[in-house]
Backbone as JSON, one array per atom type, in Angstrom:
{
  "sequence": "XXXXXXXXXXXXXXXXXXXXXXXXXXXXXXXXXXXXXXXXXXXXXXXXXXXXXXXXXXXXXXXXXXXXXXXXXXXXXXXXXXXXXXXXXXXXXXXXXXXXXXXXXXXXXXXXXXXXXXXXXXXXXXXXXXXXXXXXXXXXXXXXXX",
  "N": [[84.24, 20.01, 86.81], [86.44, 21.05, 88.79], [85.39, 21.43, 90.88], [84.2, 19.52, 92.3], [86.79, 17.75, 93.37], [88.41, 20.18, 94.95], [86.2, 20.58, 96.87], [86.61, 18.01, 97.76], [89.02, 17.69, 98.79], [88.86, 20.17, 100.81], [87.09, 19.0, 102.34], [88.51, 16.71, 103.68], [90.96, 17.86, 104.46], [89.73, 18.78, 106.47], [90.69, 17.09, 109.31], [91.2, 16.09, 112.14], [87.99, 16.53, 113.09], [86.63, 15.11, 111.16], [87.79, 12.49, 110.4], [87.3, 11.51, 113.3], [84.57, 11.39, 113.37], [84.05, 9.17, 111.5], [86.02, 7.28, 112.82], [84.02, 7.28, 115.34], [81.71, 6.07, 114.01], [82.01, 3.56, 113.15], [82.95, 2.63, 115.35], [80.33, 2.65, 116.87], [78.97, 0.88, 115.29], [80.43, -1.42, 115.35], [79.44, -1.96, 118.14], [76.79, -2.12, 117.84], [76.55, -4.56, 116.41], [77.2, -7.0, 117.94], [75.67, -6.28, 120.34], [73.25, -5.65, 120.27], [70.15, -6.77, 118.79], [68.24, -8.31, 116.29], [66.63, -5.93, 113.82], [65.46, -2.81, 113.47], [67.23, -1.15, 115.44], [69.74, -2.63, 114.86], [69.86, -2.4, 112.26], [69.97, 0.19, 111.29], [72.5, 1.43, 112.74], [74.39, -0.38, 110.92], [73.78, -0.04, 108.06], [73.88, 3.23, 108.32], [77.01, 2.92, 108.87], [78.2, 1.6, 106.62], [77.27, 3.89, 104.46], [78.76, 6.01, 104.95], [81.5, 4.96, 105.16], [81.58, 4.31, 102.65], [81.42, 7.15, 101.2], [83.42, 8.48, 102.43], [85.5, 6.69, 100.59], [84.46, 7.64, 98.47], [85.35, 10.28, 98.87], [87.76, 10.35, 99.7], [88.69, 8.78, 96.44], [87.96, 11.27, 94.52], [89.94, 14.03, 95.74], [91.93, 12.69, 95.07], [95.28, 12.88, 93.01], [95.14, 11.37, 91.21], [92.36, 10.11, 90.22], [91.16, 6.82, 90.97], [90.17, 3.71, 91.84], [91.54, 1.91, 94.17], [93.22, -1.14, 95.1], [94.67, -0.91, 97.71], [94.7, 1.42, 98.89], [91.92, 1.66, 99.05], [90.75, -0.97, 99.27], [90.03, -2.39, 101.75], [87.77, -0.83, 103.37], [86.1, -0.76, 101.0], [85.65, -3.43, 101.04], [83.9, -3.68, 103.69], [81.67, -2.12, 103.11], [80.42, -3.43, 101.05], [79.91, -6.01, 102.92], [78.91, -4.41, 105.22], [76.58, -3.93, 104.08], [75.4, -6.38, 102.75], [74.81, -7.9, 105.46], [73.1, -6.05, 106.45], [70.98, -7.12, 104.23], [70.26, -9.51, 105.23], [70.12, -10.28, 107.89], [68.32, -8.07, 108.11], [65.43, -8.14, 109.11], [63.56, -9.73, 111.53], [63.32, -12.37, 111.45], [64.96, -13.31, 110.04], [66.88, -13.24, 111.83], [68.13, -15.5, 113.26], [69.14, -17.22, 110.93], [71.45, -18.66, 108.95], [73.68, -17.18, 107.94], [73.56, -14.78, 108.53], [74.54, -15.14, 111.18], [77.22, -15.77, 110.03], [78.1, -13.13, 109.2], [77.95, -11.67, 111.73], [80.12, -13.12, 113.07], [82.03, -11.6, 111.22], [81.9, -8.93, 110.25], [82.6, -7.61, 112.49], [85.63, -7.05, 112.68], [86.35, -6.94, 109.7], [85.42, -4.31, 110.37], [86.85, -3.3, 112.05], [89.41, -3.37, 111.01], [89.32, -1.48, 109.19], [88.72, 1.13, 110.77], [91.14, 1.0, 112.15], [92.81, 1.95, 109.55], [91.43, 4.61, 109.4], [92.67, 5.36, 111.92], [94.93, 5.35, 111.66], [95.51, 7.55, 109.95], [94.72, 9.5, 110.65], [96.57, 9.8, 113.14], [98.81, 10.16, 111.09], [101.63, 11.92, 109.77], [100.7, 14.91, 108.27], [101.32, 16.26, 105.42], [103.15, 18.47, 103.51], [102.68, 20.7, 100.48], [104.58, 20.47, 98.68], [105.48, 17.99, 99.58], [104.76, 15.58, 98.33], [105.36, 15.41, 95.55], [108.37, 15.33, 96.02], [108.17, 13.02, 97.1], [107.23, 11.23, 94.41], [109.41, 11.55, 93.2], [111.61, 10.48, 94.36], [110.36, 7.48, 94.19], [110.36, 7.29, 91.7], [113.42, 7.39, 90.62], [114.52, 9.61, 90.68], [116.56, 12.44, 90.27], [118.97, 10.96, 91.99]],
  "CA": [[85.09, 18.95, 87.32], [87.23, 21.38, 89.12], [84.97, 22.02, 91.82], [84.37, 18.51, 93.56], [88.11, 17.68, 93.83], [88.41, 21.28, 95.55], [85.26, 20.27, 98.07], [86.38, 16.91, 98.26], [90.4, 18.09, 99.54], [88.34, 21.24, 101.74], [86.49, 18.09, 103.8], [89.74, 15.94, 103.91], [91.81, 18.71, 105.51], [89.42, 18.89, 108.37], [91.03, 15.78, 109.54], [90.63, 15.53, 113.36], [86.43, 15.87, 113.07], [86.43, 14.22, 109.78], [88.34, 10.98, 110.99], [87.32, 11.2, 114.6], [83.18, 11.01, 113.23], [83.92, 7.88, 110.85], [85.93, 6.35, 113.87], [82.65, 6.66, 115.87], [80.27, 5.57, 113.38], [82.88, 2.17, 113.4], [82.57, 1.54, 116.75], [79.26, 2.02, 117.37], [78.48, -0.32, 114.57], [80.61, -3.13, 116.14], [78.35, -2.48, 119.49], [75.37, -2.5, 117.6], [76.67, -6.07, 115.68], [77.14, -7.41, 119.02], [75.15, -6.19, 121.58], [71.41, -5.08, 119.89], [69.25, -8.15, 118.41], [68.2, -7.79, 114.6], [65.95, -5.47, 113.39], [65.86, -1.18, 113.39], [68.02, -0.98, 116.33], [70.51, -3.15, 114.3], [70.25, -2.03, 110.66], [70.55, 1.93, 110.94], [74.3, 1.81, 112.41], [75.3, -1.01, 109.96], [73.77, 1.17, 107.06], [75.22, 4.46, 108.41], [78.37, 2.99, 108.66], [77.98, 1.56, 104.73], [76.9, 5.21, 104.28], [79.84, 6.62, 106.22], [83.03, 4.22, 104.46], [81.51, 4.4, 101.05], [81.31, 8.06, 100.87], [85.04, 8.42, 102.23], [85.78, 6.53, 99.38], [84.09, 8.5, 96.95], [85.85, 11.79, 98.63], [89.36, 9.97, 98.89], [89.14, 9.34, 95.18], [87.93, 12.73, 94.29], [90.71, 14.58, 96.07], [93.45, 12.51, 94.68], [95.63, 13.25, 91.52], [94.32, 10.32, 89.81], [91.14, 9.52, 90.77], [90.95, 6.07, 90.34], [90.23, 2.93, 92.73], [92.94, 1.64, 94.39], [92.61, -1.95, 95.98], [95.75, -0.83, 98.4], [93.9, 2.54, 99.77], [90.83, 1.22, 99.4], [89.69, -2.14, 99.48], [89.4, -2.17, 103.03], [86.58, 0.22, 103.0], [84.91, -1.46, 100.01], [85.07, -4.59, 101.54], [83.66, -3.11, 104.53], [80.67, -1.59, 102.55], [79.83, -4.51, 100.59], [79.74, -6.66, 104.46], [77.75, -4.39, 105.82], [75.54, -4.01, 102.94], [75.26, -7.92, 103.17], [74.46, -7.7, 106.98], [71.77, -5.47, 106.26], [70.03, -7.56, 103.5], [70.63, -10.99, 105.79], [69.94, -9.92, 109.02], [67.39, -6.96, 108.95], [64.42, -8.6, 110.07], [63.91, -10.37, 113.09], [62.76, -13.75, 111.86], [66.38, -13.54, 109.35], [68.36, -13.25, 113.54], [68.84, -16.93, 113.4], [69.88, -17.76, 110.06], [73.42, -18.81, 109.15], [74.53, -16.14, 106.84], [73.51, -13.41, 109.78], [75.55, -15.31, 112.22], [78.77, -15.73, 109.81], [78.62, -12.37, 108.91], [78.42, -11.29, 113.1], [81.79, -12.83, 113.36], [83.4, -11.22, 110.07], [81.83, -7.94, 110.38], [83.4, -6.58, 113.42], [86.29, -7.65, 111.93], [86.5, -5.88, 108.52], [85.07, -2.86, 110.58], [88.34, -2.83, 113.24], [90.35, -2.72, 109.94], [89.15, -0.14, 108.56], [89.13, 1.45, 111.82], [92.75, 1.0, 112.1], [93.4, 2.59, 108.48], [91.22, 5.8, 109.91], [93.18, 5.64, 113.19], [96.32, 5.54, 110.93], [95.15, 8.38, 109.17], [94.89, 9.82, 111.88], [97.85, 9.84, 113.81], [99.78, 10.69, 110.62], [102.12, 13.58, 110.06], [100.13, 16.0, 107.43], [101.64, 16.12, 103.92], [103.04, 19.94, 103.05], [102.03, 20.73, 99.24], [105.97, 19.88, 98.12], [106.31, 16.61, 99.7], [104.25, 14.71, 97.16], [106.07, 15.91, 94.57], [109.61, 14.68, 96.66], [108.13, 11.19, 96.91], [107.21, 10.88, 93.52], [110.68, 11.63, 92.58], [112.18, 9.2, 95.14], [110.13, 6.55, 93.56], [110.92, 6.85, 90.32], [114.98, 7.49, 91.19], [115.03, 11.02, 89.78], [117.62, 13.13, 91.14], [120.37, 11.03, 92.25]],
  "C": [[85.99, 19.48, 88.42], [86.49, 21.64, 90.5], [84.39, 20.8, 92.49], [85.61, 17.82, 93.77], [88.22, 18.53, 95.03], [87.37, 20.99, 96.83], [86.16, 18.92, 98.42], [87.86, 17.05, 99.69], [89.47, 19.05, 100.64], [87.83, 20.06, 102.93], [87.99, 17.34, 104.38], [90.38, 16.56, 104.6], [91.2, 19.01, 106.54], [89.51, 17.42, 108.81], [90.66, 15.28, 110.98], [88.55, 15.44, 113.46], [86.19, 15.21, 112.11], [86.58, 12.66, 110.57], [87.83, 10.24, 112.19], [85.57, 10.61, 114.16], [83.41, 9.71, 112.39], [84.42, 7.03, 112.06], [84.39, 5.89, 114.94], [81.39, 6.39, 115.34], [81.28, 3.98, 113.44], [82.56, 1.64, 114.75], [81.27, 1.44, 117.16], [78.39, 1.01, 116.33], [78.88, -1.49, 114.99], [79.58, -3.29, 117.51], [77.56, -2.78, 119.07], [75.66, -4.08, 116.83], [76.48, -7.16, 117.32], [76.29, -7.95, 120.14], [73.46, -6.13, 121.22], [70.86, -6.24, 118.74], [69.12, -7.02, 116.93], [66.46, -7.54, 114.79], [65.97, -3.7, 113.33], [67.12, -0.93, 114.38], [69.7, -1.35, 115.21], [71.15, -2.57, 113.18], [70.6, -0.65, 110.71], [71.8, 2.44, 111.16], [74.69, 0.89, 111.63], [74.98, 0.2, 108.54], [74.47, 2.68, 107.32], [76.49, 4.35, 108.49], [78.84, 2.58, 107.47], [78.08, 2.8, 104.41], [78.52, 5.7, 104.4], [81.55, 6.51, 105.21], [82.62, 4.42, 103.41], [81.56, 6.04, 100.49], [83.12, 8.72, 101.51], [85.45, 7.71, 101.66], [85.97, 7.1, 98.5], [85.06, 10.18, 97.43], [87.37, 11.49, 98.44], [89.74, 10.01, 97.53], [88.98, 10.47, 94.31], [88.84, 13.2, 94.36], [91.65, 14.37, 95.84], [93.96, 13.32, 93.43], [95.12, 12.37, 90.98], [93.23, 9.38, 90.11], [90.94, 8.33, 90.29], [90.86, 5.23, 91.71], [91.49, 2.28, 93.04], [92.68, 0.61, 95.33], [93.41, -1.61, 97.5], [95.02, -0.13, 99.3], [92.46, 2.32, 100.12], [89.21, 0.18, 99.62], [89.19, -2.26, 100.84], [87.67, -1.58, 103.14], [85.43, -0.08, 102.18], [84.87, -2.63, 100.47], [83.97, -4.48, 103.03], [81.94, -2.8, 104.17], [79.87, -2.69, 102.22], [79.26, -5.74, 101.68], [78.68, -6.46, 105.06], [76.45, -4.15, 104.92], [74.28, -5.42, 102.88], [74.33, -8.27, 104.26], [73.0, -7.19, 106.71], [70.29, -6.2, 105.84], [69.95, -8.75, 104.48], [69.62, -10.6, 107.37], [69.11, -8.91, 109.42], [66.35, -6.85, 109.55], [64.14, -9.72, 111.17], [64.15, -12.09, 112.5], [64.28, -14.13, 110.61], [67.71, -13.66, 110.6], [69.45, -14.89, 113.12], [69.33, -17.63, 111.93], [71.32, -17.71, 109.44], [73.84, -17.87, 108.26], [74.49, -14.8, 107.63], [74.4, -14.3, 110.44], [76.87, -15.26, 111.61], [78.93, -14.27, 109.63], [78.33, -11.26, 110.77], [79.55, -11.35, 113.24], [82.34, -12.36, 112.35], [83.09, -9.8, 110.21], [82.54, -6.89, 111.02], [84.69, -6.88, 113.21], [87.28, -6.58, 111.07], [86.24, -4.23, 109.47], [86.75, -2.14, 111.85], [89.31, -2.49, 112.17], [90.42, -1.09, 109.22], [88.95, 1.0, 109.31], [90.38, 2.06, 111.71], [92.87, 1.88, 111.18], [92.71, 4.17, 108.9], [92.25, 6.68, 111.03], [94.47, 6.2, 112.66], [96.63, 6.89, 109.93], [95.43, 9.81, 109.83], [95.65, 11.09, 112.2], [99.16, 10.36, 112.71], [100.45, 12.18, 110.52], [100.84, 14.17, 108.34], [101.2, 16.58, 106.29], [102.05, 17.85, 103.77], [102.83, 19.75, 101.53], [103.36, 20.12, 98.61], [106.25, 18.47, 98.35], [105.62, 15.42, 98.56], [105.15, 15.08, 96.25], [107.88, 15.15, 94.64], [109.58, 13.51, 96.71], [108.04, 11.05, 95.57], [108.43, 10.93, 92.76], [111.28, 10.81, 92.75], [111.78, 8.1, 94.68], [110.33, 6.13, 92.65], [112.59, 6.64, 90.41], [114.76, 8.79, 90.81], [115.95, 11.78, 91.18], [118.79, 12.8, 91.89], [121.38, 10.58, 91.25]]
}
C-alpha cells in the first residue's frame, strides 16, 4: 500500500511537465471536438483525454492523506471523463456525425474540458505546499491554537 501513494506524490511533484502534458491533451481535444469530423481522427484525442483526466484522478487520490473521492477536487475531471466517454460511444462512427446526442455533446464538451483546464492551469500557477503547511491549515480549520 505504501508504495503507490509514494509513486503517485513522485509524479505529482513533477508539476510543470505533469500539468503542462494534461493541459495539452485538453486543448487538443477541444480542436479535435471542433475542427476534425467523426470518426479515428475524432475519437483517439477524446479517449486520450478520458485516459489522461481519469488517471489524474486516480493519482490525486492516491497521493492524498485520505484517499477518497472528493466531488470539490474532483468532479470536474469525472464529469469530464464520463462526457468524453459519452462522446466517444455517440459520435465514433461516421454515420453517428449527425445525430443529436453527438451534436449536444459538441457544445458541452469543450466546455467541461476548459474547466478542467482551468483547475490544471490553477494548479499550475499555484505556490507549492512545504511539508509543514498542511499541517498549519489543518489547524486553522479546526481553530486549534488560538
Amino acid at each position: 500500500m505504501g508504495a503507490v501513494p509514494e509513486l503517485a506524490r513522485a509524479i505529482l511533484e513533477q508539476r510543470m511537465p505533469y500539468l503542462v502534458g494534461q493541459i495539452v491533451v485538453k486543448a487538443v481535444t477541444i480542436l479535435a471536438v471542433f475542427l476534425v469530423p467523426q470518426g479515428p481522427g475524432h475519437t483517439v484525442p477524446v479517449l486520450a483525454c478520458a485516459t489522461a483526466a481519469a488517471a489524474d484522478v486516480a493519482l490525486r487520490v492516491a497521493a492524498s492523506r485520505r484517499p477518497r473521492l472528493s466531488p470539490g477536487k474532483h468532479g470536474a475531471d469525472l464529469l469530464l471523463v464520463c462526457l468524453l466517454l459519452a462522446d466517444a460511444a455517440a459520435c465514433g462512427g461516421e454515420a453517428s456525425a449527425g445525430g443529436k446526442a453527438c451534436r449536444a455533446l459538441r457544445m458541452v464538451v469543450p466546455f467541461a474540458t476548459l474547466v478542467s483546464l482551468g483547475g490544471n492551469a490553477m494548479r499550475l500557477t499555484a505556490r507549492q505546499r512545504a511539508p509543514g503547511d498542511a499541517v498549519e491549515q489543518d489547524c486553522e480549520a479546526v481553530g486549534v491554537g488560538e
